[in-house]
Backbone bond lengths (Angstrom), bond angles and torsions (degrees), N, CA, C in turn:
res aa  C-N    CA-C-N  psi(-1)  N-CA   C-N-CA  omega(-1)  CA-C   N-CA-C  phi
1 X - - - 1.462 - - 1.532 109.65 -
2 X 1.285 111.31 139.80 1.229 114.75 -173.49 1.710 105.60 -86.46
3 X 1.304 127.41 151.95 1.578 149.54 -169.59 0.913 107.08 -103.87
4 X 1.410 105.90 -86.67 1.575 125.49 -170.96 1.414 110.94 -91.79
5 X 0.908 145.63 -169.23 1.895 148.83 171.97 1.609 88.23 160.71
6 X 1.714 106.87 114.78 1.188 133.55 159.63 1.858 102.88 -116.23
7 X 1.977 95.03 112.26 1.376 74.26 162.50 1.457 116.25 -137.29
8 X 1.415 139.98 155.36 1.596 132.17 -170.23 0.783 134.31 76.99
9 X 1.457 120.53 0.55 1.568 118.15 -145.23 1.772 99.91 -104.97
10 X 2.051 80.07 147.54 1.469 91.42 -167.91 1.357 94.15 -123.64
11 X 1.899 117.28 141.24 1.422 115.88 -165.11 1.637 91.65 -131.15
12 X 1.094 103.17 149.63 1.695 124.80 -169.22 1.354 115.11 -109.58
13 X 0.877 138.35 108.87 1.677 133.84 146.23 1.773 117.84 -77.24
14 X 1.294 120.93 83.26 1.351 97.18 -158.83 1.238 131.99 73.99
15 X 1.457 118.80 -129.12 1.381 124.79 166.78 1.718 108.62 -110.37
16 X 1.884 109.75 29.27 1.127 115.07 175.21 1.722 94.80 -81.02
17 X 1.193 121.84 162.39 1.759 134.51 164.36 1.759 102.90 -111.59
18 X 1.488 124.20 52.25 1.377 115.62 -176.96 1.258 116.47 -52.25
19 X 1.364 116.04 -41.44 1.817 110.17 -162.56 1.706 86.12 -123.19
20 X 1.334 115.00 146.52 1.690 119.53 -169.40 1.651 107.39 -150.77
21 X 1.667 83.57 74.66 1.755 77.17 174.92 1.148 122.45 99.58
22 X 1.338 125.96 8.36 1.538 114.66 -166.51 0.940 110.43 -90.85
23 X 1.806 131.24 175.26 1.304 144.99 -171.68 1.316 100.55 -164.08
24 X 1.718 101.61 133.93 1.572 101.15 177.30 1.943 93.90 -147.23
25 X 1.524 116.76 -169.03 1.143 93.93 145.40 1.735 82.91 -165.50
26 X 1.424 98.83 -174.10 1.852 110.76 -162.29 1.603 116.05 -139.19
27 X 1.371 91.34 79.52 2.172 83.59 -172.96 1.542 122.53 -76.26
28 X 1.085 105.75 -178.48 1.615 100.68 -155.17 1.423 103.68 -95.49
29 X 1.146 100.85 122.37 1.440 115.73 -177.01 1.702 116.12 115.33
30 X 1.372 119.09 -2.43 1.078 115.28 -153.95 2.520 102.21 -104.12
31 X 0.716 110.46 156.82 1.670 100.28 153.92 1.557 105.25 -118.45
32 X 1.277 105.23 124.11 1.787 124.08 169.51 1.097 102.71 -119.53
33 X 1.350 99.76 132.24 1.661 121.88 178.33 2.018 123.16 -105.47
34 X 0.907 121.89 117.89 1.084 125.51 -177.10 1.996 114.18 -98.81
35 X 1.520 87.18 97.04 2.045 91.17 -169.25 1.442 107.51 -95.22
36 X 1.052 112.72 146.38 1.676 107.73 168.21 1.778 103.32 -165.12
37 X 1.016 106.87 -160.43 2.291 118.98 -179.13 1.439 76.33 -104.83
38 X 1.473 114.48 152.04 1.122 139.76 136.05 1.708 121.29 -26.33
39 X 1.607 109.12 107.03 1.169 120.52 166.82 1.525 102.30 110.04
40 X 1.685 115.36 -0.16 1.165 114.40 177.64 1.672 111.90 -57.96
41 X 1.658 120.02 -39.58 1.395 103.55 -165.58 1.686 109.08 152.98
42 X 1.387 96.72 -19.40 1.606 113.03 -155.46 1.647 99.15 -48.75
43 X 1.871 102.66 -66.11 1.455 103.15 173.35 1.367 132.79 -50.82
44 X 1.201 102.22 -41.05 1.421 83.60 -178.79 1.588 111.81 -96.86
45 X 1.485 113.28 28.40 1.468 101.57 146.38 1.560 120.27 -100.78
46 X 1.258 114.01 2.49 1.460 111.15 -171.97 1.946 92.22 -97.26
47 X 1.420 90.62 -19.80 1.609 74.32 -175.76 1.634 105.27 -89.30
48 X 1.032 114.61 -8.85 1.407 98.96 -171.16 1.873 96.99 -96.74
49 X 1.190 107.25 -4.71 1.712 101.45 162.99 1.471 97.65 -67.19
50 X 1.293 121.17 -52.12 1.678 117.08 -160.11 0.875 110.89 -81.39
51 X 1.966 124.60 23.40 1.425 115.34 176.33 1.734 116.37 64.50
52 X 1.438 129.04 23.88 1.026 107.25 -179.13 1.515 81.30 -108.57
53 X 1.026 147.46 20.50 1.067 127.82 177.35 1.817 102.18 -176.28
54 X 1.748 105.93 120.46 1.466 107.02 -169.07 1.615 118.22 -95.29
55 X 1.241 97.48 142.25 1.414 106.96 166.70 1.349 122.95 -63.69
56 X 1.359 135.30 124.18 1.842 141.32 153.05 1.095 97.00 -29.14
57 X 1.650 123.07 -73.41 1.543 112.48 -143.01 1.558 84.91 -135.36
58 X 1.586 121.18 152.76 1.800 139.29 158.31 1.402 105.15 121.18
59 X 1.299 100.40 -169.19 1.249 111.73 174.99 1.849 139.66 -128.83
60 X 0.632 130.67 80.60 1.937 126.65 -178.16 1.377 101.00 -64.88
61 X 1.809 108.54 129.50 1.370 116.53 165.53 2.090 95.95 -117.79
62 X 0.954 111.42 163.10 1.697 115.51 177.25 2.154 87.66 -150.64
63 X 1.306 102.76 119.73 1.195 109.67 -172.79 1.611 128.35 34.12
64 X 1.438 102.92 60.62 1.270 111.05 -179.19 1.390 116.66 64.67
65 X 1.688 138.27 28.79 1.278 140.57 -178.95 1.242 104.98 -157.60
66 X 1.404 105.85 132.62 1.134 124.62 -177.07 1.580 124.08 -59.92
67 X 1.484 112.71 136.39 1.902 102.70 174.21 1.381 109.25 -132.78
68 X 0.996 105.73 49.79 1.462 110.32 154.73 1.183 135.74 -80.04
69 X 1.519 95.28 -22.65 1.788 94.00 -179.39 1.847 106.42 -137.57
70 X 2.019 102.10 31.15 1.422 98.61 167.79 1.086 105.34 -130.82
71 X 1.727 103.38 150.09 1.256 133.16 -157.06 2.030 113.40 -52.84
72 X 1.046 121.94 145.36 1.209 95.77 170.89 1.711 121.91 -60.02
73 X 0.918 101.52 -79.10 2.201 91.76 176.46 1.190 102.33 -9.16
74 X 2.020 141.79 -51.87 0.975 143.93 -142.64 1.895 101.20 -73.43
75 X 1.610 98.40 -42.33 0.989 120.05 165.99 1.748 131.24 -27.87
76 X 1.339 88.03 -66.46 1.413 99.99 -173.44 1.856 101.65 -85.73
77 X 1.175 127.13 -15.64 1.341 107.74 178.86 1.604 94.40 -80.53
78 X 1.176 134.07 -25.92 1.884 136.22 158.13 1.530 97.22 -23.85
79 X 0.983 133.73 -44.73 1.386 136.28 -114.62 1.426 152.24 -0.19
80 X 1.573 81.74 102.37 1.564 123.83 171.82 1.759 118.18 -122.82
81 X 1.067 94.99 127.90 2.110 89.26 -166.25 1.735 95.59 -114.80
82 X 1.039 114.36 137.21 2.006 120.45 165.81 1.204 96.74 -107.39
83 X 1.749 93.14 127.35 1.793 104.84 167.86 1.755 89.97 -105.67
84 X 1.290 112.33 108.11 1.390 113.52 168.06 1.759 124.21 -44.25
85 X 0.589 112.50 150.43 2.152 142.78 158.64 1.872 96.13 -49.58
86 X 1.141 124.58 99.32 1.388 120.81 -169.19 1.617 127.26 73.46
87 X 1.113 108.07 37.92 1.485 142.68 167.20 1.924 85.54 27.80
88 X 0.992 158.06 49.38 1.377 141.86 129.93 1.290 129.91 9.56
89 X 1.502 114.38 61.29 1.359 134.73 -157.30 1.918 82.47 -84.70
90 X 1.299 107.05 179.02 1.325 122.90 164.68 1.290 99.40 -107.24
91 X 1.355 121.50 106.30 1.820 126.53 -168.19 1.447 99.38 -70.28
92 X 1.201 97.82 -36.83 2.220 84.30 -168.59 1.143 100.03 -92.16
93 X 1.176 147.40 58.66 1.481 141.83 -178.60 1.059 101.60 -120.98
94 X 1.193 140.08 -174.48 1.681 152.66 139.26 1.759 108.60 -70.88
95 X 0.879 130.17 138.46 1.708 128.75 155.88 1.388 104.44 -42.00
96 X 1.404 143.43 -22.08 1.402 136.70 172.98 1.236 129.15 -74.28
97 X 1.613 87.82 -35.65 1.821 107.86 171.22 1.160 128.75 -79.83
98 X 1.231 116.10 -30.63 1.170 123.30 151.37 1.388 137.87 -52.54
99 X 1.531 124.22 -28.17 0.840 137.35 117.92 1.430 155.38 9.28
100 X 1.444 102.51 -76.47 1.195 136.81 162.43 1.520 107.69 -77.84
101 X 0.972 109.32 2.64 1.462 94.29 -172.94 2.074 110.98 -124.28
102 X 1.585 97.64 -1.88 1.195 123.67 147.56 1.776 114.64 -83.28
103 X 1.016 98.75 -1.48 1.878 90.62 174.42 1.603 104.33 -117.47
104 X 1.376 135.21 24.70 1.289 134.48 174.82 1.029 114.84 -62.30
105 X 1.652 144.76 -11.68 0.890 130.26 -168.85 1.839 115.89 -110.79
106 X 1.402 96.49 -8.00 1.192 120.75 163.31 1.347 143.54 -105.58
107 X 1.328 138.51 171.84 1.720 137.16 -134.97 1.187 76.27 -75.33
108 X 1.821 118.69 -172.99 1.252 120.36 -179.02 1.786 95.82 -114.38
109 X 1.498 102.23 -7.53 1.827 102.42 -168.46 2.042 97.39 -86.87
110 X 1.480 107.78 2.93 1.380 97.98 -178.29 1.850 99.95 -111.72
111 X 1.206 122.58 -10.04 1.224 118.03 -172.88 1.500 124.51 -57.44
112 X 1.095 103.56 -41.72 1.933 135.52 -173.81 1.525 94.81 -61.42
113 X 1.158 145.14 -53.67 1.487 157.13 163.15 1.029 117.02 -46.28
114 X 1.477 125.39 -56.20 1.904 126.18 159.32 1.324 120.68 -68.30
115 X 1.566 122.07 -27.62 1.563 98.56 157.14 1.039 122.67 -82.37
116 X 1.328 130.60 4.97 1.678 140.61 169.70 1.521 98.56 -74.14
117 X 1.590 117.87 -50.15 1.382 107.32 175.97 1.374 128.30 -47.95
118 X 1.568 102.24 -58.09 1.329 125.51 -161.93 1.825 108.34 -66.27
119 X 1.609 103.42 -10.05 1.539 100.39 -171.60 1.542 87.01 -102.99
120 X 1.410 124.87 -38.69 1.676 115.22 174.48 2.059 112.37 -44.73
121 X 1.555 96.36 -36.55 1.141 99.70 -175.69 1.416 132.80 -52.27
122 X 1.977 93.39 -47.52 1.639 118.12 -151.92 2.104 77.87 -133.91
123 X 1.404 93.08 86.02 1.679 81.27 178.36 1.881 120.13 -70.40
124 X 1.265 95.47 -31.48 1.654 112.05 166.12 1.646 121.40 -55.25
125 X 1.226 115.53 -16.18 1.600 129.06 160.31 1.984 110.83 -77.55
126 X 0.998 103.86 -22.92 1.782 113.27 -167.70 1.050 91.65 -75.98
127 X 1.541 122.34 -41.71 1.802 135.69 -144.90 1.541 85.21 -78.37
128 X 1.122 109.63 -56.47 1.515 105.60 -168.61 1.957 114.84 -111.91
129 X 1.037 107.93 59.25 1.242 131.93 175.15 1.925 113.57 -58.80
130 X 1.253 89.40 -51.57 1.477 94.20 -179.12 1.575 115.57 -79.84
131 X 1.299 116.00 -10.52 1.835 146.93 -150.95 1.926 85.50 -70.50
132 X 1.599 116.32 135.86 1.449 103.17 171.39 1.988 88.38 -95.46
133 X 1.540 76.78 127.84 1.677 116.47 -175.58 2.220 96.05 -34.68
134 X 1.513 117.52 -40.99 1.155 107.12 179.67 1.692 118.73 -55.19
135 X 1.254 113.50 -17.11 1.631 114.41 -161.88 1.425 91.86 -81.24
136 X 1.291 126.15 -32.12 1.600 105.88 -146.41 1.742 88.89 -85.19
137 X 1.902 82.08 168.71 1.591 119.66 177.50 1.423 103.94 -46.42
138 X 1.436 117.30 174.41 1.463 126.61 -175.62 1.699 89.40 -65.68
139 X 1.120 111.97 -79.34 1.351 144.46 -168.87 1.978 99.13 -25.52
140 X 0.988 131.57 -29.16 1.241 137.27 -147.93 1.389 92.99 -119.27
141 X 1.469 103.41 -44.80 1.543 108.40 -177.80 1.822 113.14 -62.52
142 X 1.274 115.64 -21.97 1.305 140.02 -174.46 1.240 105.57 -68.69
143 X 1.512 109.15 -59.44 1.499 131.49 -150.46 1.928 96.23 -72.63
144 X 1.814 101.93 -57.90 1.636 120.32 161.31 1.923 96.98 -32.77
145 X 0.951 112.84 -71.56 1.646 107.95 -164.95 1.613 106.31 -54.62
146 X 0.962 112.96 -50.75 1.676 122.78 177.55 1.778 115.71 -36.15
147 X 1.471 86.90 -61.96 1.325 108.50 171.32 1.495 134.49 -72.40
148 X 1.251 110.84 -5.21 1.440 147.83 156.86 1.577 103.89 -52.70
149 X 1.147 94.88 -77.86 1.663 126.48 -166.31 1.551 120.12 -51.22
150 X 1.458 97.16 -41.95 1.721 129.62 173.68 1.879 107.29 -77.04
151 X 1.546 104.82 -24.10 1.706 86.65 169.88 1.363 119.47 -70.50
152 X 1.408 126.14 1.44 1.662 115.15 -158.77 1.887 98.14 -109.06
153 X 1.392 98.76 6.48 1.741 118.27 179.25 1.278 104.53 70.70
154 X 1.124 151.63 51.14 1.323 134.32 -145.37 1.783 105.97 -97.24
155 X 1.229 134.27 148.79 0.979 147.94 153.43 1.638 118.00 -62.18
156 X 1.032 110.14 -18.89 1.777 111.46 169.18 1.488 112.63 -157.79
157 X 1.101 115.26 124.87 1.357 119.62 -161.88 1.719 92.91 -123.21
158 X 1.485 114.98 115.44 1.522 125.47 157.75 1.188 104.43 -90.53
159 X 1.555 107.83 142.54 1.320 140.35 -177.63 1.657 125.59 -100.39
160 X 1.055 132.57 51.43 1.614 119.99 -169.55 1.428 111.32 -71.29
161 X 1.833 114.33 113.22 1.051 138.62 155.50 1.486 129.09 71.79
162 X 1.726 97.17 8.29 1.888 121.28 -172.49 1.471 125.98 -19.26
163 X 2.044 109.75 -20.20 1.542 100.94 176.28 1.339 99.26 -121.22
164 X 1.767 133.16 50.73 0.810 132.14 179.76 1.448 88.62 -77.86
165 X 1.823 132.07 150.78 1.008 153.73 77.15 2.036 77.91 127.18
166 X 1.382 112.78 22.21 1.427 123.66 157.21 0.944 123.22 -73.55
167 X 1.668 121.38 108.41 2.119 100.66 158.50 1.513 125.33 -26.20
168 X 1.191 108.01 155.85 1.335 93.54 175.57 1.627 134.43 -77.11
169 X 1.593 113.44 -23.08 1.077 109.42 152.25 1.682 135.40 -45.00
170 X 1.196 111.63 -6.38 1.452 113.66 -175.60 1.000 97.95 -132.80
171 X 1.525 140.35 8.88 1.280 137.20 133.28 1.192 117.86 -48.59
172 X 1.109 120.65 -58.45 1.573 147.18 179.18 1.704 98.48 -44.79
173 X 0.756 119.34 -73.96 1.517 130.41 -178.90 1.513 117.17 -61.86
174 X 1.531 124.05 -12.78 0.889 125.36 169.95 1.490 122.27 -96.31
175 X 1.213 92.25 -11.20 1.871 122.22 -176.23 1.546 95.97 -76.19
176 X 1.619 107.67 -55.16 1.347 109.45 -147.82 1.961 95.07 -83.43
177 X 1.543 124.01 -28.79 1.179 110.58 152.94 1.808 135.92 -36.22
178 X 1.378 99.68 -69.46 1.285 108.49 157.05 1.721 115.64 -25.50
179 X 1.154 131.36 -64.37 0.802 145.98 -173.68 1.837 123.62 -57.82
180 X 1.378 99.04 -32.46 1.349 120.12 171.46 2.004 105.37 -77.84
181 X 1.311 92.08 -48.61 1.492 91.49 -157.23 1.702 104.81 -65.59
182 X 1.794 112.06 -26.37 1.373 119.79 156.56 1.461 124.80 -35.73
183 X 1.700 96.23 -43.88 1.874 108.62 -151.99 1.770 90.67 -76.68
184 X 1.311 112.94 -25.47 1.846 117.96 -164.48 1.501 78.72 -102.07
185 X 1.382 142.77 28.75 1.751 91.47 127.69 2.038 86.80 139.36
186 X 2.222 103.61 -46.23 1.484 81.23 178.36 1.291 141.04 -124.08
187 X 1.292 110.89 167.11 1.410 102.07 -155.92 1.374 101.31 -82.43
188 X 1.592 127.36 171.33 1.373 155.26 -125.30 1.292 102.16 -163.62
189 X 1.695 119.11 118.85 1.117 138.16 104.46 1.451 138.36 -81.92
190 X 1.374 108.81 120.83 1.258 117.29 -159.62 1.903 105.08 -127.54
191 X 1.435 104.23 123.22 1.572 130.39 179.01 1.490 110.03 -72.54
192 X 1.169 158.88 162.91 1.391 109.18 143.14 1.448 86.36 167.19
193 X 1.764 126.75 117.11 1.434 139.86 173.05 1.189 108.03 -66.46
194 X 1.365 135.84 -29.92 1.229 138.87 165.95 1.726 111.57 -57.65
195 X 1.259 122.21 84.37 1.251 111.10 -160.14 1.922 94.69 -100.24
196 X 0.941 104.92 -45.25 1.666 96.32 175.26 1.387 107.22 -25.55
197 X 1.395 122.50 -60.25 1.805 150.72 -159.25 1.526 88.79 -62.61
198 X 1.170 101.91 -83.64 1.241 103.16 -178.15 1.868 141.67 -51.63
199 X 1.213 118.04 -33.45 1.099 122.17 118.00 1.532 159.58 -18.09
200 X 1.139 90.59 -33.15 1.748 115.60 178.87 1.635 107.98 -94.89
201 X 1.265 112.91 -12.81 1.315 109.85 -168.24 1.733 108.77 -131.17
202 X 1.764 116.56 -7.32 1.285 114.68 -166.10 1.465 102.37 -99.21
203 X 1.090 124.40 156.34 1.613 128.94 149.74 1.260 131.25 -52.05
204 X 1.034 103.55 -44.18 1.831 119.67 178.10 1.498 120.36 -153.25
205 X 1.169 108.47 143.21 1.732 113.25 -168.42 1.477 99.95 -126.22
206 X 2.010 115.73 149.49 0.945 111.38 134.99 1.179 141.16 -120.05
207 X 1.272 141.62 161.89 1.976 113.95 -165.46 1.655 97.31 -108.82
208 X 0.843 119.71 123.54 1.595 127.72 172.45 1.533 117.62 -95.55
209 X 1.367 118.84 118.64 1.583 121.81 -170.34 1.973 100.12 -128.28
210 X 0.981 93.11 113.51 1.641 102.46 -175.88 1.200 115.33 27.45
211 X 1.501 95.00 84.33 1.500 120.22 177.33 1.559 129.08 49.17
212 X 2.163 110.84 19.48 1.264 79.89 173.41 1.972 71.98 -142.70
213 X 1.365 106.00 -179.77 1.351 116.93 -167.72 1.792 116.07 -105.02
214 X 1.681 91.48 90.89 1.445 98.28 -172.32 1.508 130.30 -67.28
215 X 1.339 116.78 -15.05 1.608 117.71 178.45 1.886 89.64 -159.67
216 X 1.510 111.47 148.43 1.231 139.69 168.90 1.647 129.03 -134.50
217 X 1.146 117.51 128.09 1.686 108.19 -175.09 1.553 106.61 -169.21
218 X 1.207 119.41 -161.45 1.254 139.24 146.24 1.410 123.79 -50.44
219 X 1.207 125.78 118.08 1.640 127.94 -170.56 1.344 93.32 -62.34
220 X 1.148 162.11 -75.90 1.268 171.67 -167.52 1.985 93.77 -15.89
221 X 1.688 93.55 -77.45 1.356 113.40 163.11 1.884 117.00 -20.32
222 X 1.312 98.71 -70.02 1.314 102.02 -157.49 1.575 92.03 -80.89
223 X 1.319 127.50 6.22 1.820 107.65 172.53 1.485 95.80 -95.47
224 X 1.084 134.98 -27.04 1.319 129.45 -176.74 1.840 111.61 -86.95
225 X 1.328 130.40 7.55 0.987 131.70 -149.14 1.542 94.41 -107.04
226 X 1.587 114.67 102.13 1.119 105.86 167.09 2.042 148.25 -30.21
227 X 0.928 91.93 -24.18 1.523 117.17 175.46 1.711 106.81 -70.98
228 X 1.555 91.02 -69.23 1.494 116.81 170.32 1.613 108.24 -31.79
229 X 1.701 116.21 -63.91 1.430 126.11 -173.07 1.646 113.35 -61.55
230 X 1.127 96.09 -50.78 1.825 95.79 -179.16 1.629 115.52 -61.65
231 X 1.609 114.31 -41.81 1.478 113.47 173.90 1.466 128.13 -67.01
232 X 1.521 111.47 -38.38 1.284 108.22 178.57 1.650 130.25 -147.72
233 X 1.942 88.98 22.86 1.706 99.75 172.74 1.522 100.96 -122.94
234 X 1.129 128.78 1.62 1.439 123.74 164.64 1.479 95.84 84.54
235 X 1.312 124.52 44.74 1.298 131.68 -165.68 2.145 92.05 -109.85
């Protein structure tokens, strides 16, 4: 079953033409990865799924309904969650509050239960619960945003760029989260320059090269795809 269905859509910076036409779509259950160089398009197609930013011309459906003309908040009570491009933590908060502040759109008698999850999940968030969310490590700060994103329960959770500027050991671990939170149930859109990484773990990829979407397939496919290797595996 199809989730998401982006189709045509043309995104503007001004009299920039960033996104030109593309079409993808995201079924349920699946992780699809969208790889490209920097400035290809990636962000601002995930944002213009989440309504923070509208398309001129196409169409976005998210479970058979249109979002072209709903609000973001409207968005995420749909459920659909954006983990932003530079994890946009609330720095002066606590890691708890932050938290809580991914469950706004929901009762307050169910909140107490999803940060019980989300700390079973990310046990290094529990440790520092009381911690204001600005102090912590990249890696934590990541995990905090993730877990952010996951309080609003979402049925599809996009990812912008989660092992940006991570060692790689906590790439790894941030990979293999992802990967869990897939296996329990949600599906994944995933941003992400790390295309080897990402790749290795998605169902289907598309590669985006200045704003329009040059090859689509099976991730399997596109790691072995000569084209694929020379542009963005150092092949």
């Amino acid at each position: 079953m199809s989730m998401l269905k982006v189709e045509n859509i043309d995104v503007f910076y001004g009299a920039i033409h960033a996104i030109k036409g593309i079409s993808f779509e995201v079924n349920e259950g699946e992780i699809v990865t969208l790889i490209g160089a920097n400035g290809a398009g990636k962000s601002t197609t995930l944002k213009t799924v989440s309504a923070m930013m509208r398309p001129k011309n196409g169409t976005i459906t998210f479970l058979d309904k249109s979002l072209l003309n709903v609000a973001p908040h409207k968005i995420v009570s749909m459920g659909m969650a954006h983990c932003p491009e530079g994890r946009r933590i609330f720095q002066q908060m606590t890691v708890q509050e932050n938290l809580e502040m991914g469950a706004y759109t929901r009762a307050n008698s169910e909140v107490d239960d999803s940060i019980a999850d989300i700390y079973a999940r990310f046990p290094r968030l529990k440790e520092r619960y009381k911690q204001i969310a600005g102090t912590l490590s990249g890696g934590e700060q990541q995990m905090l945003a993730m877990g952010r994103a996951m309080m609003s329960k979402p049925k599809l959770l996009m990812l912008d760029e989660p092992s940006m500027g991570l060692a790689p050991i906590l790439v790894e671990e941030i990979f293999n989260i992802i990967q869990e939170l897939n296996a329990s149930g949600t599906t994944i859109l995933l941003v992400e320059q790390n295309a080897q990484m990402a790749l290795s773990i998605a169902n289907r990829g598309y590669v985006l090269e200045t704003g329009k979407i040059s090859m689509d397939g099976p991730a399997k496919e596109l790691l072995r795809d000569a084209r694929v290797q020379k542009a963005y595996l150092g092949g």
